[in-house]
C-alpha positions in Angstrom: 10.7 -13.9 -16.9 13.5 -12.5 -14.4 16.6 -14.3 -15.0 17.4 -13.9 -11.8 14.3 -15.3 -9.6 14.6 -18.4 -12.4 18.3 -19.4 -11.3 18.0 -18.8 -7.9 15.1 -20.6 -6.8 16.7 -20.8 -3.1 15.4 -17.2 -2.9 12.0 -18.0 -3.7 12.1 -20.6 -1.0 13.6 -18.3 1.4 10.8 -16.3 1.0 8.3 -18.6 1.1 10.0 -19.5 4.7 10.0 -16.3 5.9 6.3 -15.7 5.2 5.1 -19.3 6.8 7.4 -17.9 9.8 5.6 -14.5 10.1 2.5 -16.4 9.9 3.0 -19.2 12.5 4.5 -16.1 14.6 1.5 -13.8 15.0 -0.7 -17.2 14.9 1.2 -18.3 17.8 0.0 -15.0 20.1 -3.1 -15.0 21.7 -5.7 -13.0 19.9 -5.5 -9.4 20.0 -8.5 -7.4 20.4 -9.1 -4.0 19.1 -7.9 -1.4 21.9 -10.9 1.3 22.4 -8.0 3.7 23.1 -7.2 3.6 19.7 -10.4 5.4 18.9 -9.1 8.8 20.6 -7.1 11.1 18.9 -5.2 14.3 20.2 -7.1 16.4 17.9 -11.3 16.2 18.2 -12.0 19.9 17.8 -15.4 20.9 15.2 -15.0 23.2 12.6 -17.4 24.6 10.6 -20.4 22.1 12.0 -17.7 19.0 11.1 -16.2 17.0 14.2 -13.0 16.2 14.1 -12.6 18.2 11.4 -8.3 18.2 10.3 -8.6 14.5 10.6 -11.6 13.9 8.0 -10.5 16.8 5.7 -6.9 15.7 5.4 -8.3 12.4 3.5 -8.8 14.6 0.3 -5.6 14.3 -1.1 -5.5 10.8 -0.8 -9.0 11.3 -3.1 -8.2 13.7 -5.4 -4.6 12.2 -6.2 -6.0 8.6 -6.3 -8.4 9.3 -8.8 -6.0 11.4 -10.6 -3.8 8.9 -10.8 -6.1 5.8 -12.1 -7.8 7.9 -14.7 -3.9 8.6 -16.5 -3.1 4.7 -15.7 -6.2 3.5 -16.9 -6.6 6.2 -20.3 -2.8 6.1 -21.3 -1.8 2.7 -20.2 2.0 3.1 -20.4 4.0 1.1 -22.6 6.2 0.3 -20.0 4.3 -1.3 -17.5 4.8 -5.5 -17.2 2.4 -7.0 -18.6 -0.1 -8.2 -16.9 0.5 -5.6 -13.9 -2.3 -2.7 -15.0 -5.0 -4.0 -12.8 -3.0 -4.4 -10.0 -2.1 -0.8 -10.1 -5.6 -0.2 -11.0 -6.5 -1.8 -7.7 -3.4 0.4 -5.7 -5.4 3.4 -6.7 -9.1 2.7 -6.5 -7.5 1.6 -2.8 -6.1 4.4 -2.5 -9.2 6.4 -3.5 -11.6 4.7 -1.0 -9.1 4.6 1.9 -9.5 8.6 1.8 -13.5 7.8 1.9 -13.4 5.6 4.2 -10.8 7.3 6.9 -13.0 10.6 6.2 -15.9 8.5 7.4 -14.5 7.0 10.2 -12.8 9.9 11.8 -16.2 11.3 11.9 -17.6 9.3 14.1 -14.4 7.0 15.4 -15.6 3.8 16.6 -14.9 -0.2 15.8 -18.0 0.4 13.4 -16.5 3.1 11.2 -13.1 1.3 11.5 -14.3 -1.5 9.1 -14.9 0.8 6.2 -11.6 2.4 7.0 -9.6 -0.8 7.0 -11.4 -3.0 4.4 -10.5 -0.6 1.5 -6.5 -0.3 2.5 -6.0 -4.2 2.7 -7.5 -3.4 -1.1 -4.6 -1.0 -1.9 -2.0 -3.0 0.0 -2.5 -5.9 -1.8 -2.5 -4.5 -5.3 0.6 -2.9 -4.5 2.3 -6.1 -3.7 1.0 -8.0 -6.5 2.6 -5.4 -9.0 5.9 -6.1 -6.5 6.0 -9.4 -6.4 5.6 -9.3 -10.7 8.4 -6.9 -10.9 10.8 -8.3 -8.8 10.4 -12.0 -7.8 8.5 -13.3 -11.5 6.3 -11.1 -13.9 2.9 -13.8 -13.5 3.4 -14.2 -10.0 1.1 -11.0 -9.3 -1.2 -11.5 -12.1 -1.6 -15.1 -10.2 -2.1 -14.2 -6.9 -3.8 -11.0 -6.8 -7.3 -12.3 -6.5 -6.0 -14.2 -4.1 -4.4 -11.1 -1.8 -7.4 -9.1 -2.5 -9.4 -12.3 -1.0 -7.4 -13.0 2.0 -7.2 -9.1 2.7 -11.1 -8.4 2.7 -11.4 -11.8 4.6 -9.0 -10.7 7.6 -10.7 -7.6 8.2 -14.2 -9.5 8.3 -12.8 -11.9 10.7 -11.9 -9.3 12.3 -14.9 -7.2 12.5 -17.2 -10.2 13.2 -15.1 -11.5 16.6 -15.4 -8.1 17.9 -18.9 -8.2 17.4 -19.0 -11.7 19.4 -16.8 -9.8 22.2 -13.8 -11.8 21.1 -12.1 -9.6 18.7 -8.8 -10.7 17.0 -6.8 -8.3 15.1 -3.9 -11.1 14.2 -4.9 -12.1 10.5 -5.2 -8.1 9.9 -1.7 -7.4 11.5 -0.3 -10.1 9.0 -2.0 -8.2 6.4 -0.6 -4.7 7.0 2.7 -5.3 8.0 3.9 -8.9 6.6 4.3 -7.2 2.8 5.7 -3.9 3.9 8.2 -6.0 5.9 8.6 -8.8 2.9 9.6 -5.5 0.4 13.0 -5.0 1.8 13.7 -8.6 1.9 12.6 -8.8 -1.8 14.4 -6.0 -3.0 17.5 -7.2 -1.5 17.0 -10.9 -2.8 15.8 -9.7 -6.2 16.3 -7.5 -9.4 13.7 -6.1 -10.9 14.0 -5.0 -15.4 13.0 -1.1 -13.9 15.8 1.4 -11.8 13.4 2.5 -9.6 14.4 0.6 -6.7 14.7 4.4 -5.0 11.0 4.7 -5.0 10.1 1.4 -3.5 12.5 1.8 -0.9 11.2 5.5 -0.1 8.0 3.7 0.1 9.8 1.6 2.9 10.9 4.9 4.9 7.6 6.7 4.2 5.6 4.2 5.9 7.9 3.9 8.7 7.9 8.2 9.2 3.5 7.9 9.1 4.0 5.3 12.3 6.0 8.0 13.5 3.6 10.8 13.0 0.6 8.1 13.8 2.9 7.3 17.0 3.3 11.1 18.8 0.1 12.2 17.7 -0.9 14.3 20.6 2.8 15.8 21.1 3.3 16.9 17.5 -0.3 18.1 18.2 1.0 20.4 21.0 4.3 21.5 18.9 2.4 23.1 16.0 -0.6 24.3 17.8 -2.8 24.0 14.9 -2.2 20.2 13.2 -1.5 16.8 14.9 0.3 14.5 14.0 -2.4 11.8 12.9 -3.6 15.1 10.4 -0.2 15.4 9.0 0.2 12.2 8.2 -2.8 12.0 6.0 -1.8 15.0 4.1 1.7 14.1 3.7 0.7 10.7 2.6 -1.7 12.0 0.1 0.5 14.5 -1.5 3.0 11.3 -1.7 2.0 11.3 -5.6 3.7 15.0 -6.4 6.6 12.7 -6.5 5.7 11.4 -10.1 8.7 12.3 -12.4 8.1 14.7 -14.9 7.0 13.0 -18.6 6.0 9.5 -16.8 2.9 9.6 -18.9 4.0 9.5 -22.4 3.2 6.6 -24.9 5.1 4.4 -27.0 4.7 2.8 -30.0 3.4 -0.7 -30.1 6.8 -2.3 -31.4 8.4 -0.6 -28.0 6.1 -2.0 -26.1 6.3 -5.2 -27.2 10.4 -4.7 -27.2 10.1 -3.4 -23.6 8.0 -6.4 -22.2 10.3 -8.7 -23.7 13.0 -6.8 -22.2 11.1 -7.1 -19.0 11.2 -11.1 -19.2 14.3 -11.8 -20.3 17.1 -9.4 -20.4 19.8 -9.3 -17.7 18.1 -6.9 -14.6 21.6 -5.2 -15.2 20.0 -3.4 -18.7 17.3 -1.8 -16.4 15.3 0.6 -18.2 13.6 3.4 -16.8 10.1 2.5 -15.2 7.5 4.9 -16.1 6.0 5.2 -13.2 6.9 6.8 -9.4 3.5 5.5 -8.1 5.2 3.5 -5.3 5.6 6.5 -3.3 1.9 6.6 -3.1 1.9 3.4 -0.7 2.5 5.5 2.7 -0.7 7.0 2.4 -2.0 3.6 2.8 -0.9 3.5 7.0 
């Protein structure tokens, strides 16, 4: 258990407050409706029989890195992952995977339709990824308790979504609170909390990564007419798929039994100032989910 959530509950409350606060917030708007706007994109041109072709093929990486990546996680299993954390990296990256499916599908043919199977598997990846968060930095079971949970609420918000647009009365609120209430919650967290790992670097590039995709996502059309060739929405997908070339070198190798056991103890209850290296730079990977 981390010392540190443990003796300063006040933390824990604080963020408790914060997240009723960012729900009563957004609940407190009226509802938001999907914009059809959002459906056009600066590049539409066919290639090779495929319509908007640079913004389907541009998924692959996010494929082809996501199942990389769960097939070492899931054969290895790294000693010095917390205990109880594997299947919510597990879930990061079959999120991961089918987010690259399912934007590749959507930018086929973009309509509210396609969208669904675009945004129900990212709420999948998001919510894994916080789970593993919240169990490295706030209290090593609180992910393992609550990531059925996320995954729940996630799926649910884009459903309620989906369905009220289908009724004419679409309301995009509960998924807003489900994209952007943990990727603003991670600063706070990492600023309130210590986590057993050093690799607070990598979570907070994941922090600046996701706000450089809003800018790519942002000035789609005039990044578009800057390179000629790739817009911006297309550069974002490959930059966020390639996010995983950022795994250190050797992150893969496996320990003995008695170090894995010494390093999950270490986990729960040594001081957060005896961090040991974490084996892992997935976090990076969490861009490619925006």
């Amino acid at each position: 258990m981390h010392e540190k959530g443990l003796h300063h509950p006040k933390k824990i409350l604080l963020l408790i407050g914060l997240t009723i606060a960012g729900v009563v917030a957004v609940l407190l708007q009226d509802r938001i409706p999907q914009d059809v706007s959002y459906h056009i994109f600066a590049d539409e041109r066919e290639l090779l029989g495929l319509p908007n072709f640079w913004n389907v093929v541009s998924n692959l990486p996010f494929v082809v890195i996501g199942a990389w990546a769960f097939l070492q996680l899931l054969s290895q299993k790294p000693a010095g992952l917390l205990k109880g954390t594997l299947p919510g990296y597990l879930i990061f990256f079959v999120g991961i995977v089918c987010t690259g499916l399912g934007s590749a599908y959507y930018h086929l043919s973009p309509s509210n339709q396609t969208l669904l199977w675009d945004r129900l598997p990212m709420t999948i990846a998001f919510m894994g990824f916080f789970s593993v968060i919240l169990s490295e930095y706030v209290h090593f079971k609180a992910g393992k308790i609550l990531l059925a949970p996320l995954l729940l609420l996630g799926a649910w918000s884009v459903g309620y979504w989906y369905l009220t647009e289908l009724h004419g009365q679409g309301d995009l609120r509960f998924y807003v609170l489900v994209q952007f209430l943990p990727i603003l919650l991670t600063p706070v967290i990492l600023l309130l909390f210590s986590s057993p790992f050093n690799t607070n670097a990598y979570t907070w590039l994941v922090v600046l990564a996701y706000a450089l995709a809003k800018v790519f996502e942002t000035f789609d059309a005039q990044i578009l007419q800057v390179t000629g060739s790739l817009s911006g929405h297309s550069i974002k997908h490959v930059l966020a798929g390639n996010g995983a070339a950022h795994i250190p070198a050797g992150a893969l190798q496996k320990k003995s039994g008695a170090q894995n056991k010494k390093e999950e103890d270490t986990a729960c209850h040594s001081s957060p100032l005896k961090a040991k290296r974490h084996p892992f730079g997935w976090r990076f990977m969490i861009v490619s989910l925006y």
